[in-house]
Every structure is written in C-alpha cells, then in structure tokens.
N, C-alpha and C positions, 0 to 999 in steps of 0.2 A: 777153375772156372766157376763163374759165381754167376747167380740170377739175381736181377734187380728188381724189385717191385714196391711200393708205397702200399701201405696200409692204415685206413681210416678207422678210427678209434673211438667209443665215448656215442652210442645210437642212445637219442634220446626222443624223450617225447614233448614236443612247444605246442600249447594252443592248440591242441587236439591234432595235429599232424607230428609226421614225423621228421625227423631231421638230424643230420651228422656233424658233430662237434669240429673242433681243426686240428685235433690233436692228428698226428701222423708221424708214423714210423716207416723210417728207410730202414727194409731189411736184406739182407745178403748172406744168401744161404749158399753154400757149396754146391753144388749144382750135383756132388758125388753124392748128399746125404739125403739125394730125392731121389725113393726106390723105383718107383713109377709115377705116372702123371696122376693119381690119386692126392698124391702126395700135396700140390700144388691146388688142389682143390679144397683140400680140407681148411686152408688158412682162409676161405671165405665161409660165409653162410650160407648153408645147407639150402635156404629155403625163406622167402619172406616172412612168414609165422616164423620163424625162429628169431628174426629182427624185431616182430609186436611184441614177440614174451620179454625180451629185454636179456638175452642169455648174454652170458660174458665168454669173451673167444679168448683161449690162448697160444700163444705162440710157441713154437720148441726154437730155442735158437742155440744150439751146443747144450752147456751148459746153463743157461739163461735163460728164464720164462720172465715174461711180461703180464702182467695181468690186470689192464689198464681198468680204472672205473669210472666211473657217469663225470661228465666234465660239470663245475657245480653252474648253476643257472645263473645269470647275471639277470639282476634286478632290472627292468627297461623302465622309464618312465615317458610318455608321450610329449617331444617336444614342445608340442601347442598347449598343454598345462601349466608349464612353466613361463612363457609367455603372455599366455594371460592373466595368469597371476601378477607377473611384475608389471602389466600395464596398468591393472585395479592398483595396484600400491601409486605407481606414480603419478593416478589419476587423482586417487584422496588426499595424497600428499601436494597437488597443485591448488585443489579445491580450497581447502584451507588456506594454502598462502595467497592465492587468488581468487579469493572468493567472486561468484560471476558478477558483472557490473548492470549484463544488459538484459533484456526480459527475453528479449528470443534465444536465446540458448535454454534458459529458463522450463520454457514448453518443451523440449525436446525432450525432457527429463518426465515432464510431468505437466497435466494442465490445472493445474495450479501454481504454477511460476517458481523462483525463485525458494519460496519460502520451505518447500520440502527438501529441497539440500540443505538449505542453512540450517536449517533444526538439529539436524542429528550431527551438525559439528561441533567443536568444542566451544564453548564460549571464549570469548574475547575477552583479553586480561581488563579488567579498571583500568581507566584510564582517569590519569591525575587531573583536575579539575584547575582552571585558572584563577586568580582572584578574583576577579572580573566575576565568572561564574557561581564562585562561592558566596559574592554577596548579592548575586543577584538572586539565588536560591535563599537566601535567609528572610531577603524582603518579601519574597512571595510568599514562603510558610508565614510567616510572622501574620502576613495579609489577611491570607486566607483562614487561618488559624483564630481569626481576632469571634472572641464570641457575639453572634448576631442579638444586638438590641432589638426587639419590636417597637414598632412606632404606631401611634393611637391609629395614623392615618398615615400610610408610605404612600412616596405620590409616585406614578411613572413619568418619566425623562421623554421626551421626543422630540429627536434629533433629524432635523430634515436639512440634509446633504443637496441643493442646488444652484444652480446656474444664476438663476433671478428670480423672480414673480413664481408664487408656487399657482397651477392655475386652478389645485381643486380647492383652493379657501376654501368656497362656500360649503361643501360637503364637509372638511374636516368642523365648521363650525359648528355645522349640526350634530357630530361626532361628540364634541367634547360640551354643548352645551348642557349646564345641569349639574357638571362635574368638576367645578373648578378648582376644590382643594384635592384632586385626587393626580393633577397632572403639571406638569411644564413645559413646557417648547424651547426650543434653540434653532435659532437658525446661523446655518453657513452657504451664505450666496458669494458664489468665486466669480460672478462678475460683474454684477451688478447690483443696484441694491432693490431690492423686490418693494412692490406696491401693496399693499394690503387691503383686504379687502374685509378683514374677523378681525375682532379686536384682541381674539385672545393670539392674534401671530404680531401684531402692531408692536414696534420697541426691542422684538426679541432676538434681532440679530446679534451674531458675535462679530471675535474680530474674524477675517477673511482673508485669506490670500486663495491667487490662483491654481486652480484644479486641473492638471492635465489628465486624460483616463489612462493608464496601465501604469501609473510614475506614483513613486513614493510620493508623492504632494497628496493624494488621495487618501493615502494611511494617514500624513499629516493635516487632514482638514476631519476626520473622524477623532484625532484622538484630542484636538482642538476643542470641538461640542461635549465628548468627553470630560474632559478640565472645565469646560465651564460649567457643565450640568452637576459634577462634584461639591461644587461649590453650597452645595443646594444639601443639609447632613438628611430632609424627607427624601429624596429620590433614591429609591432604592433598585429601580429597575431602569435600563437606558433601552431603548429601541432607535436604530438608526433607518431613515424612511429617505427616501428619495422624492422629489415633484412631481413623478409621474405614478405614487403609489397611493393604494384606496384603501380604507379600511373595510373590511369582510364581515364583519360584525360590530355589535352596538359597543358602546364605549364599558357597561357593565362588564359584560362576556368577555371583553378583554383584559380586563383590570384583574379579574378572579384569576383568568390564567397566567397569568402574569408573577404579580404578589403573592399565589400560595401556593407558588415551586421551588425549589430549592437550587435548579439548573436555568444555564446561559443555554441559549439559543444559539451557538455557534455553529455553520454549515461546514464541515468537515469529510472528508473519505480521502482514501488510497486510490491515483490513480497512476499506474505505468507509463501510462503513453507520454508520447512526445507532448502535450499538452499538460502535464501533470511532474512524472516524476523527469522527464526531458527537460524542465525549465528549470531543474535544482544545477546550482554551479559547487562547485570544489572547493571555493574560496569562501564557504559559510564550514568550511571545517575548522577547528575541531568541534565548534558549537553547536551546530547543527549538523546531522548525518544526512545523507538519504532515504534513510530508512524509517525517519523521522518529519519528511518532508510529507505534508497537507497539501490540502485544494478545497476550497470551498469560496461558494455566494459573500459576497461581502456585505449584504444583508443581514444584522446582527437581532438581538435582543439579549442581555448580560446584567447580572444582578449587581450589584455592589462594587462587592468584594473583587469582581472581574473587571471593573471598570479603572479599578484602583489601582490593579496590577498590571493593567495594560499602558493605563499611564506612566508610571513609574517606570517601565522598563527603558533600558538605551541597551543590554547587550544583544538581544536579539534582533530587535526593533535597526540595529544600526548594521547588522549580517543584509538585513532585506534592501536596505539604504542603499547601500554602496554593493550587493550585487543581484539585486534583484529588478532587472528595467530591461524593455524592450532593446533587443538588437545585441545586447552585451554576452560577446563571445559565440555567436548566432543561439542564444536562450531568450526567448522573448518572453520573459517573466513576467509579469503582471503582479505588483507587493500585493494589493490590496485583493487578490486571489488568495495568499498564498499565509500572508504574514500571519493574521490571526489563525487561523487552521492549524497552520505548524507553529503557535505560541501555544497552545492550549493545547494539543495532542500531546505538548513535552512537558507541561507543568500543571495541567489537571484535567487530564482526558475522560474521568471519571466527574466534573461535575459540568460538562456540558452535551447536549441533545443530540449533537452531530447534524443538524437537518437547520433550516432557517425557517423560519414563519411566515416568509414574504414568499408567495408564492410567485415565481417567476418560470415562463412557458421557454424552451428550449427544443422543441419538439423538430423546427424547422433545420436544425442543428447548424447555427448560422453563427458568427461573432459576436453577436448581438443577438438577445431578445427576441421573440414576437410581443411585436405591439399592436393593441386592442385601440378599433377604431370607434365611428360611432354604429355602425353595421352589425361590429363584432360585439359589441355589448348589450347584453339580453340576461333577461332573469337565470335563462338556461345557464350558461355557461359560468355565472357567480353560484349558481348552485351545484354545478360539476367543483365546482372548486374549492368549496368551502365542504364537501363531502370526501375530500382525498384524504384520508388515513395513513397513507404509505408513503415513504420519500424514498425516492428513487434519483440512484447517481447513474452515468454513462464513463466508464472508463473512453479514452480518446486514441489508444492503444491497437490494434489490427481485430483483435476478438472484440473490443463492444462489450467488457461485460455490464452487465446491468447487474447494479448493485440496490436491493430492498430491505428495506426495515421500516417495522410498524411502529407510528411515532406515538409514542405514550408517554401521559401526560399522568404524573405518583404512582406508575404502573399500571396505568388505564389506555386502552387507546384511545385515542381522542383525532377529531380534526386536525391538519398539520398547520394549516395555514390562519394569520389571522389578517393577512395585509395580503396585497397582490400589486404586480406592476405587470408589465409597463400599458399606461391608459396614456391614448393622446388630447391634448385640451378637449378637442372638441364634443368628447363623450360626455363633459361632465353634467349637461342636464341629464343624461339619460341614464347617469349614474346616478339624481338626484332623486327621481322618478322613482327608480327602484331600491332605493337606501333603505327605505322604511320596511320592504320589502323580503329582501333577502340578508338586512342585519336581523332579522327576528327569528330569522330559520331557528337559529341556535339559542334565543334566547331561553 
C-alpha cells in the first residue's frame, strides 16, 4: 500500500514576496516505511521562517534523495516596452518616407510647425538638375556676378502699372521737378491711353496689352516696363508704382535710398495658410518645391542686375504661367503674389529686403486694400506712415502669426516706406496741400 502526495519544490524569492516555482514531484512511499504520523510531517516545513531562510528540504525515498535547488529566474520584460519601442521605430521610419505635407499635424508636434521634425531628418539625396535648370543657373550667376560700373549720375526707372489717366500727375510733377537727369518714367495703361496733364509723363507710354488682376498678364505687363526701362544702360534702380500711389517723401530723400544700397526691395515671407503655402500646386515640381514657395506685395523696387534676371528668365516664370491662376485645381493663385517672392527666395534671398517700400494698409483684412479717401488724408496719418520702421506680415493660416522685422537700410533702421497706396482721385488736392509738408519730415 502506498501514499500519494505532490510535493512543491524550488521556494523563491520575486519582487520582494514570496513564491513557489512549478517544479513538482509525485511521491509514493510505502505506506510500511511511515513509522508514525511524524513521519508524514516532516516532508513539509517546519514553520514559515523556515520558508524566509531559504532552507533546502530533502526527501528520503528508499534509496534516493532528491535535493532539489532554486528554479533559475527567468528574465521578464514588460510587454508595453516592446510596443512602444516598435511604434517609435515605425513612426521615424514613416516620417522620413512621408514626410508631413500639411501644417496641422505639424502643431501637434510642436508650435513651430513642420520645420522641427524635418530638421533632425536626414537630408534629401541631390537631386539631378534639368538642362533647362542648368542654364538657367548659369545666366543668373553670370548676371548677377557681372562687376557693377558706377555711373557719374545713375537715374532711377519708374514704372507706373495702370488702367488709364494716372490721376496724381500733378503731385508727381512736383515730385520730380528740378530732377530731371536723375529719373525716367514708363508707362503701362491696359486700357486706355492716359491724358497728361506733366510733361515729364507726355510720350512715355509703352506698348500695352490687357491686365486681368490675379492672372499671369499682370507679371506679363511688369516684366514689359521692365524690358523697356533696360533699354536705358543709366537706370539702375526700377520702382514699379501703381495710379493710386503717392510719393512719402521729396524726390532727394528718395534717390539716396535708392542708389546707395546694394538690395532689391522685394516683398517676400513664409506663409502656411490656405492663402500662401495652399496656393502652391504639384505641377511646379521638380522646379519649384513647397518649401520654397513665397508670397509677397507686388510692389517692387530692384536694382539692375535684378531687373535683368527677371527678364531673362522663361524657367520659372513659365512654372507660374501654366500653374499659377485663380480657380485651377481649387488653388486660387494669384502670379503676381507669388512669382517674384518665390524667384528671389531661390536664386538670391540674400540680396533682397524681404519688405516693399510702398506702403499698403491691410488692417481691414479684406481682398483688397484700404483706400484713403479725402476725409482720410491728413498730415497725421502721412506721418504715422512715413515713421513705421518695422514690416510686419500676417500668416492667413488658423494661428495669425505676425511675423516682424526691423527694416534696415546698410544696417541702419530706417523708415520702411517711401510710396504709399491706395489714394482715391479725389484726395489729390489735399495731398497737394500737404506735399511740401510732410515730404520734409525726412528731409
């Protein structure tokens, strides 16, 4: 006759408790070789202290002792480390192949967008360049590279971009009288041919075709006065002005800041929103990226060398052509927003100002302009205006950001603006009144 019993083996110690391994022995003792019920008792432990000390038990079975030791510990590792480990890998590893396209995922990372993931990824192989591309880079070094001649007397270009009749003749006449080997005029009237009322505007139109606003004709009636102002080897400086724009100061004041900079006046920044980086299309790839995609005033002022290269260009210039127009693909592009800013931000962001000179009011935050009536026009407010130092952009994006920089003129700050729009006809005596006025501020 025989006794059955299980016996657990292997008392260890986990994590500050105690615990019994799974080791187990089926034992079967003769039931003859148990002298009394002592006997049966001694195959356990004594006593719980005798389980903390860690004593080893052993068994008498005949001839055969057992003398089981500590079962060895298996290494655990907590699920959820492993898990999240492999989500970060497959999260870097998406990042890189897909890098994020759109700005709201962008903030969730970080409020400053986009640009603090992409930093720390790897860079982007070179990408091989097209012919196209390579000879359009050669023109423009070459261009821009050409060593500046001084001229006895460099004259500045001005280019008035209107509709017909410009109506502040008489004020620009007062503007430019005194100065006449220091300047030239061009006009482009898209629809009519304008009345003159100065002699120095009389004869000076070019040729013209029609101007739609947001449409590549706009770039094409800019780069128009451009080509003919070229023509002229004193003009070294182009300022393009609209009919409803005034000069802010004397014609001296203007000429110095003009002629003794070495930077275009280009209005340029970054903007996300649906109004900025929302109006880039796909189909200016490989030429243009998004990440290279501008926005700025098409209010210019550009020295030479910039006028030359913006002429000269068809690779870029024909990316904006063919995909840059209202309605196409729901992007409502705008060229003449977009083309200079993103031409100069990719082939020499370092020699223009980012900001425009023509001071134009946006405050209303409306499609259009505010425009200065005859109510609105007072000494005050030409002098709020001709005292702004700082150019200030608005991203169009959900955050608003406001974007500032102090506009310096050889590292100086200086006033930003020297022109202002939009003025409607009827101000202009009372811009006459005050000409003499508040061009002096700065004189």
């Amino acid at each position: 006759m025989f006794v059955f019993f299980n016996v657990d083996l292997g008392i260890y110690h986990y994590f500050g408790g105690w615990g019994f391994s799974d080791l187990r022995f089926d034992c079967r003792i003769p039931i003859t070789q148990l002298k009394n019920s002592d006997s049966l008792s001694s195959l356990k432990p004594k006593s719980r202290s005798e389980m903390k000390t860690g004593h080893k038990y052993q068994i008498d079975m005949g001839d055969m002792k057992v003398l089981p030791g500590p079962r060895p510990r298996t290494t655990k590792r907590p699920l959820w480390i492993i898990i999240l480990v492999s989500m970060v890998c497959v999260f870097l590893i998406c990042a890189y192949i897909y890098p994020p396209s759109g700005t709201g995922a962008c903030y969730i990372f970080s409020d400053k967008g986009c640009r603090v993931i992409t930093d720390w990824l790897p860079p982007s192989p070179a990408r091989e360049l097209s012919d196209a591309e390579i000879a359009s880079r050669i023109v423009i070094r070459e261009i821009l590279n050409t060593p500046f001649v001084p001229l006895k007397t460099p004259k500045i270009a001005f280019l008035f971009l209107t509709p017909g009749s410009l109506p502040f003749e008489k004020l620009w006449d007062n503007f430019f009288k005194g100065h006449e080997e220091k300047f030239s005029i061009y006009i482009h009237a898209s629809k009519e041919k304008p009345v003159h009322v100065s002699r120095y505007f009389a004869g000076r139109e070019t040729h013209s075709d029609e101007v739609i606003w947001g449409k590549i004709s706009m770039v094409d009636a800019e780069r128009r006065l451009l080509a003919n102002a070229l023509h002229d080897p004193d003009n070294q400086h182009f300022v393009l002005l609209s009919d409803s724009c005034v000069p802010l100061h004397n014609f001296d004041y203007i000429y110095q800041y003009l002629i003794n900079t070495n930077l275009s006046y280009v209005d340029c920044f970054k903007d996300p929103g649906p109004h900025g980086n929302g109006r880039y299309s796909k189909h200016m790839l490989p030429e243009i990226e998004m990440k290279d995609f501008r926005k700025g005033a098409q209010w210019f002022s550009m020295k030479r060398q910039h006028a030359l290269i913006v002429v000269a260009d068809n690779l870029y210039y024909s990316k904006f052509r063919d995909y840059c127009k209202p309605g196409l693909e729901g992007h409502n592009c705008i060229a003449d927003e977009h083309y200079l800013p993103t031409f100069f931000h990719m082939t020499d962001p370092e020699g223009i100002a980012n900001w425009s000179i023509t001071h134009v009011d946006w405050s209303e935050r409306k499609w259009h302009p505010k425009s200065y009536g005859v109510q609105d026009v007072t000494y005050e407010l030409l002098q709020n205006i001709t005292s702004i130092d700082v150019s200030v952009h608005v991203t169009s994006d959900e955050r608003k950001e406001v974007q500032r920089w102090p506009c310096l003129w050889n590292g100086v700050q200086r006033p930003c603006y020297l022109f202002a729009r939009k003025f409607y006809p009827e101000a202009l005596d009372n811009l006459m009144n005050l000409f003499s006025n508040y061009s002096s501020l700065s004189a």
